[in-house]
KELOTI-248713 format. One record per residue (C-alpha): residue in one letter; x, y, z. Coordinates in steps of 0.25 Angstrom, whole numbers, m for minus. Layout:
residues N
+----+-------+-------+-------+
| aa |    c1 |    c2 |    c3 |
+----+-------+-------+-------+
|  A |     X |     Y |     Z |
...
+----+-------+-------+-------+
This chain:
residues 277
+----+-------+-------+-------+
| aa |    c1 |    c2 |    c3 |
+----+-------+-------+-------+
|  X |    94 |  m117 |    83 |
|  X |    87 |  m115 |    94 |
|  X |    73 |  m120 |    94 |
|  X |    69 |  m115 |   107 |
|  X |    72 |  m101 |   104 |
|  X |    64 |  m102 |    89 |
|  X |    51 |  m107 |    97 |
|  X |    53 |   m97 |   107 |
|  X |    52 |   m86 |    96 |
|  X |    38 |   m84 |    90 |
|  X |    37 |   m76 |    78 |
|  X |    34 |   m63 |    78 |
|  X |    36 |   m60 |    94 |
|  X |    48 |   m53 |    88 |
|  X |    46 |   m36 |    87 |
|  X |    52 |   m32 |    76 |
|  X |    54 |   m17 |    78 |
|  X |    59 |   m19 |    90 |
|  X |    68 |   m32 |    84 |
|  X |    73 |   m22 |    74 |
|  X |    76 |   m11 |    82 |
|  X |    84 |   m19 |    92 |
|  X |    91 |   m27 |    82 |
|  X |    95 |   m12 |    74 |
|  X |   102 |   m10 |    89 |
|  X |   109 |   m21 |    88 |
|  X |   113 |   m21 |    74 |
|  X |   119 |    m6 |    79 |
|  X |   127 |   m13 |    88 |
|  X |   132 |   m24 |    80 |
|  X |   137 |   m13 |    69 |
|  X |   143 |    m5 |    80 |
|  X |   153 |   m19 |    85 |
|  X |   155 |   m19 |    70 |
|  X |   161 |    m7 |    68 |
|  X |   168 |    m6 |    81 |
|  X |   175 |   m17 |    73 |
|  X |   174 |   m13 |    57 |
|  X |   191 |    m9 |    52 |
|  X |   195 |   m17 |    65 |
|  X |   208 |   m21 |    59 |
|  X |   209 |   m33 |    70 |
|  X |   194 |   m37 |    65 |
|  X |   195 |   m53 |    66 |
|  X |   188 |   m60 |    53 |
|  X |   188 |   m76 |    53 |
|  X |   186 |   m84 |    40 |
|  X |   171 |   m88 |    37 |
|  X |   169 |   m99 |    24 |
|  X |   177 |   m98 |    13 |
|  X |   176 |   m82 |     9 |
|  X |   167 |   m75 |    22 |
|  X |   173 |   m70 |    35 |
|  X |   169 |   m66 |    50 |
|  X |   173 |   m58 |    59 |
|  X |   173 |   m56 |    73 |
|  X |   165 |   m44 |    72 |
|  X |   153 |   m53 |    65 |
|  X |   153 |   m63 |    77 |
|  X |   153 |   m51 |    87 |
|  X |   140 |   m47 |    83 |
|  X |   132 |   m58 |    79 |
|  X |   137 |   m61 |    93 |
|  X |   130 |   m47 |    96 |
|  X |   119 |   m48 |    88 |
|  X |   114 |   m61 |    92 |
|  X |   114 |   m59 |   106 |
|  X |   107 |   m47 |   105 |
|  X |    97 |   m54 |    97 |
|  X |    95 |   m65 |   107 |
|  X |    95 |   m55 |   119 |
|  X |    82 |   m47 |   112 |
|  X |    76 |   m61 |   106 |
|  X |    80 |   m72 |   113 |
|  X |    71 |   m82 |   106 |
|  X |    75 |   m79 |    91 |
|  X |    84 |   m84 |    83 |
|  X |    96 |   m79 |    75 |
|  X |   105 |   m82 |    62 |
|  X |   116 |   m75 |    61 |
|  X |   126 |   m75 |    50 |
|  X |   139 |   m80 |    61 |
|  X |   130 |   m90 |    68 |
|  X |   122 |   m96 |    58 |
|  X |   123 |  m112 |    57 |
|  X |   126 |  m116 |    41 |
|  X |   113 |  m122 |    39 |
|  X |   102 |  m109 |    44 |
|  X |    90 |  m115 |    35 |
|  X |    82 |  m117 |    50 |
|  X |    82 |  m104 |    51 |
|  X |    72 |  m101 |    40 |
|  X |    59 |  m104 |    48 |
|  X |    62 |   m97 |    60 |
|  X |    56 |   m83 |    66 |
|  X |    62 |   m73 |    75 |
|  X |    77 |   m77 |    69 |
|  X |    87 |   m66 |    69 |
|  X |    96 |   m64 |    57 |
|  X |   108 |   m58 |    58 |
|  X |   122 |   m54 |    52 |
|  X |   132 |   m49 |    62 |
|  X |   140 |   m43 |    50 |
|  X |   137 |   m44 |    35 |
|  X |   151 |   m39 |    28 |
|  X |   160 |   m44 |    36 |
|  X |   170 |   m44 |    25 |
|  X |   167 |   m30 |    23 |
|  X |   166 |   m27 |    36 |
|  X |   181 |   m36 |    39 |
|  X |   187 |   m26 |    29 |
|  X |   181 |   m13 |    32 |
|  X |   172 |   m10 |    24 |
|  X |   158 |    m2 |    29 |
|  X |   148 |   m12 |    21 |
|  X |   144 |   m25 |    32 |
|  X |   131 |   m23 |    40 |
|  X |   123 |   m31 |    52 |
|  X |   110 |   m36 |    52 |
|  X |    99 |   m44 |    58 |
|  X |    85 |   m49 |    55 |
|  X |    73 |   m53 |    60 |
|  X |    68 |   m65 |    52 |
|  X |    56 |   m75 |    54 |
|  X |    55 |   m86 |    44 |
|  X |    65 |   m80 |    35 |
|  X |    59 |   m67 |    33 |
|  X |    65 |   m55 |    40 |
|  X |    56 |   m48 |    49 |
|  X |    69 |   m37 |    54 |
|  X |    81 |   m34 |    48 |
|  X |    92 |   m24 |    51 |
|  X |   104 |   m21 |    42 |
|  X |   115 |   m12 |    49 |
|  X |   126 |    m7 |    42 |
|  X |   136 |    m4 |    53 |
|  X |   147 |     6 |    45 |
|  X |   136 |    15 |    40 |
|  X |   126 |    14 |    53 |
|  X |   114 |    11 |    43 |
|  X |   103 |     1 |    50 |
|  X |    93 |    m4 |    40 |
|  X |    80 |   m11 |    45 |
|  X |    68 |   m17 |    39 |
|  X |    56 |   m23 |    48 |
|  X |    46 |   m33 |    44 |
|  X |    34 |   m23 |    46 |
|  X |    41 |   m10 |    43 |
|  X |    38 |    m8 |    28 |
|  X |    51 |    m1 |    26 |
|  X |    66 |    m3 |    30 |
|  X |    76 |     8 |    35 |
|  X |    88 |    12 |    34 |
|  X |    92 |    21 |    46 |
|  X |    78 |    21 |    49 |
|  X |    74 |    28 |    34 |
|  X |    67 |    19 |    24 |
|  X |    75 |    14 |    14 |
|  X |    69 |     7 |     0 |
|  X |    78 |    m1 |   m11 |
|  X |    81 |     8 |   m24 |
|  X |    73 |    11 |   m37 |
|  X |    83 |     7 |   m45 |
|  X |    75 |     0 |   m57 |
|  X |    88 |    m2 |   m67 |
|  X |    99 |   m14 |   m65 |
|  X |   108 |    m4 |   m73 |
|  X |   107 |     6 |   m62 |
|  X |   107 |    m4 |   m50 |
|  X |   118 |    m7 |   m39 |
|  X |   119 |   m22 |   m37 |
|  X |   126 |   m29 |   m24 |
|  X |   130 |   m44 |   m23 |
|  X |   141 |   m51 |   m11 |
|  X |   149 |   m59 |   m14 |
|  X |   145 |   m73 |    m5 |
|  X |   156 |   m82 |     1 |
|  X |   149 |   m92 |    m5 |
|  X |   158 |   m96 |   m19 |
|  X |   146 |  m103 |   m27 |
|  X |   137 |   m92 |   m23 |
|  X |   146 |   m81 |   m28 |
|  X |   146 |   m87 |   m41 |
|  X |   131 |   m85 |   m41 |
|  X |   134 |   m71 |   m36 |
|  X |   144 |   m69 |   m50 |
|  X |   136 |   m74 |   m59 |
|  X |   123 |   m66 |   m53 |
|  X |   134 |   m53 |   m54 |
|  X |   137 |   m57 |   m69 |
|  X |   123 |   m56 |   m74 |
|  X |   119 |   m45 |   m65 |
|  X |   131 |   m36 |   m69 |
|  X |   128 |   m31 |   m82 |
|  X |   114 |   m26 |   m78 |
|  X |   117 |   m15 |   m65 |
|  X |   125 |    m4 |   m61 |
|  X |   133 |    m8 |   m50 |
|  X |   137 |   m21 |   m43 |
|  X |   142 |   m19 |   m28 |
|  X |   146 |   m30 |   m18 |
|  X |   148 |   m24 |    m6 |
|  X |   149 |   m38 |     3 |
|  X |   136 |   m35 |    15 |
|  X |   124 |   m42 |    11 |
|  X |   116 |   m35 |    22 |
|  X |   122 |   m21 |    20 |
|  X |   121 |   m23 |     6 |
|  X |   106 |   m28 |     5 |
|  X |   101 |   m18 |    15 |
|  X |   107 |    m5 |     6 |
|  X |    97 |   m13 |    m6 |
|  X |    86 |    m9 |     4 |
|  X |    92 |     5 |     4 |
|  X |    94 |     8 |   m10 |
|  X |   108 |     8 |   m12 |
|  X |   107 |    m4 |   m20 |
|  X |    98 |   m12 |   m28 |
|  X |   101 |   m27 |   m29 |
|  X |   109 |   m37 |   m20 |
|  X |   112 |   m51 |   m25 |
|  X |   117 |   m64 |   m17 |
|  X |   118 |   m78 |   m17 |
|  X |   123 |   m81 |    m3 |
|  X |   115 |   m72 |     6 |
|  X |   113 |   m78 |    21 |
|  X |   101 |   m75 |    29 |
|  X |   107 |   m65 |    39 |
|  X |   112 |   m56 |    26 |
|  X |   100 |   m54 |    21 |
|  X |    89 |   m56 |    34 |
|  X |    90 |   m41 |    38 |
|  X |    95 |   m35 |    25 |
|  X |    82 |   m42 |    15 |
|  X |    72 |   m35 |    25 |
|  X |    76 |   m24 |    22 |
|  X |    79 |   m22 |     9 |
|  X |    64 |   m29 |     5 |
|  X |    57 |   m19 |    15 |
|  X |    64 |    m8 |     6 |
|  X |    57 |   m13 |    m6 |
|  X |    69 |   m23 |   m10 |
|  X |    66 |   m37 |   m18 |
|  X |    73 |   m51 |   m13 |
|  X |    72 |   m63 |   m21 |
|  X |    80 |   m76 |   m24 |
|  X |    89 |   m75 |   m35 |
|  X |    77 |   m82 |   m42 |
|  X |    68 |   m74 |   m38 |
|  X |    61 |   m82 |   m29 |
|  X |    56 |   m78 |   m16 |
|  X |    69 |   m75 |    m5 |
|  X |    70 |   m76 |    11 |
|  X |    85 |   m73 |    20 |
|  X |    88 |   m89 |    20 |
|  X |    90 |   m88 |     3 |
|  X |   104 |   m86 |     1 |
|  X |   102 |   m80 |   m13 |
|  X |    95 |   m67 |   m14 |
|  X |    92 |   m55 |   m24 |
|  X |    89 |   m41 |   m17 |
|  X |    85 |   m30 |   m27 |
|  X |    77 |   m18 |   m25 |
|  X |    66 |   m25 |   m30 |
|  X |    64 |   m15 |   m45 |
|  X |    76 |   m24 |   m51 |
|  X |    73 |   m38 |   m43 |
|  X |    68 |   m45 |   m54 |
|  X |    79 |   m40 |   m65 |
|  X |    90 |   m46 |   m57 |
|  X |    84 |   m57 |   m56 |
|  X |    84 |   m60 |   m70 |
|  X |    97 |   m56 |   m71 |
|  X |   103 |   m68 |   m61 |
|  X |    93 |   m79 |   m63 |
|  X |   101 |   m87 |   m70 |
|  X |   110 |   m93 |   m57 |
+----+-------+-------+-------+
């Protein structure tokens, strides 16, 4: 880390209009080398852990993105999914840190399917001051900023649903690379099932979590979350009225791994369910 760079940025000398309206730019960008490349049959993909892949594509732009970043704000720092060391627990404290994921879906996105998105955040201590959500294959931008009350979709305000009744509720999970924390995932799904309507996977944490925020559905479960899957996406979808806690309840920030995301009405039900594990 470079501790130059970190005393050079002072809190708060950051605009955050203007840094959401730039990074929205360069979020447009990054989705359009995304799809100039999305069904490339030649697309290369390399082996990443045990179950997780990257493609060339994600290093293109996390390549874009954080030189971009640095030209605008050269005294911030950035945690990005494809540069990050193992062990990013010093980035906690810090202000004016970019969070960003080049490309969250990448196994949909390696076999043609529309659901993978790119976002960034602003974040000073672990709290997110600007985050952007931008779905390439359906051109929607999402947007939440720390003091703009509401959050947008396309620039209308969005809000999570009303749904009130687990029975009429549509639940998404993903399935983590991590085998011990899917086991957690399965046994969470096992006590959830019998009680809602619908349980979907449909492998983008950011996409997923930022159609919470717009309604479309009403609780998101993981055990295995990293900071830049959830730094823009939790902005937003707690600007729209959303609820995100600890599997226990307990008070949440983007460097806890395990979260809850529910449109606040049914939080506390589903925490009963899972409490258990």
């Amino acid at each position: 880390m470079n501790k130059s760079k970190l005393n050079n940025g002072k809190a708060g000398s950051i605009d955050l209009t203007d840094a959401k309206l730039y990074i929205i730019e360069l979020l447009h960008q990054a989705g359009a080398i995304l799809m100039n490349n999305f069904k490339n049959s030649n697309l290369e993909s390399f082996g990443k852990g045990d179950l997780d892949i990257v493609t060339k594509a994600d290093l293109t732009v996390d390549q874009f993105l954080r030189k971009a970043v640095l030209a605008r704000y050269p005294h911030t720092l950035l945690l990005t999914e494809e540069t990050a060391p193992q062990d990013y627990s010093e980035f906690k404290n810090l202000e004016n840190l970019w969070v960003i994921d080049p490309l969250d879906g990448t196994v949909n996105y390696s076999r043609g399917h529309p659901n993978f998105a790119v976002s960034a955040a602003m974040v000073s201590k672990g709290v997110s001051k600007v985050g952007i959500v931008y779905v390439p294959a359906t051109k929607e931008t999402y947007w939440a900023q720390e003091d703009v009350e509401q959050p947008f979709l396309n620039d209308k305000p969005i809000c999570v649903s009303k749904v009130d009744n687990l029975k009429e509720s549509s639940f998404v999970c993903d399935w983590v690379t991590n085998v011990k924390e899917r086991e957690v995932m399965i046994h969470w799904l096992g006590e959830i099932a019998p009680h809602v309507r619908q349980i979907k996977s449909m492998g983008s944490a950011v996409s997923d979590i930022a159609s919470l925020a717009d309604g479309r559905i009403d609780a998101y479960l993981n055990p295995g979350l990293k900071p830049w899957d959830l730094a823009a996406a939790s902005l937003i979808v707690q600007k729209a009225g959303g609820v995100i806690t600890t599997p226990e309840g307990e008070a949440w920030d983007i460097f806890n791994p395990r979260a809850v995301i529910t449109n606040g009405i049914l939080h506390d039900r589903i925490l009963n369910i899972i409490k258990n594990r």
